[in-house]
C-alpha positions, 0 to 999 in steps of 0.5 A: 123563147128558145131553150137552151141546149143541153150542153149549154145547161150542162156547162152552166150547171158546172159552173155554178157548182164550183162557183158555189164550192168556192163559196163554200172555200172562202166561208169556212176560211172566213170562220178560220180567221175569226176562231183564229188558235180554236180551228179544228185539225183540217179533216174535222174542220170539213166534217164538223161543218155539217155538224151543229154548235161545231164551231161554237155559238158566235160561230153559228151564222157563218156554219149555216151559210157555208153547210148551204154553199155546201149543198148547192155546189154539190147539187149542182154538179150532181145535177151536170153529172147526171147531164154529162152521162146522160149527153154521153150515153145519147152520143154512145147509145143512141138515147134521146135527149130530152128538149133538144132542139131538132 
């Protein structure tokens, strides 16, 4: 089995990220549309998903599943950047690409 190329893993890493940022969107929209008149002002709507009870009780289930869609977007596209700056300092300065193919 090959592996892939690192900018292929690159690539991916980012796609997944926004995916999953996406999916973090349309999680707080789903609880926008359930609170209806409660939703919070937009700066503390993003803020207050991080934080427990933010959004009441009822609306503790779908907090936890968009504060994960959170965290892995964000790890992903923390794990491309460090990919993206490593590919760019190895074409710049010569520094070795780990698990590439010769």
């Amino acid at each position: 089995m090959e592996t892939p190329a690192p900018t292929d893993l690159l690539a991916a890493a980012f796609a997944v990220g926004v995916l999953f940022l996406a999916r973090f969107a349309l999680a707080l929209r789903r609880i926008r549309s359930e609170l209806g008149d409660r939703w919070p002002r937009e700066p503390q709507a993003w803020r207050g998903v991080t934080r427990p009870q933010a959004f009441g009780e009822a609306m503790e289930p779908n907090r936890r599943h968009a504060v994960r869609q959170l965290g892995v977007g964000l790890f992903c596209l923390a794990l491309a950047a460090i990919l993206g700056l490593w590919l760019a300092g190895a074409a710049l300065f010569g520094w070795p690409v780990p698990f590439a193919s010769a």
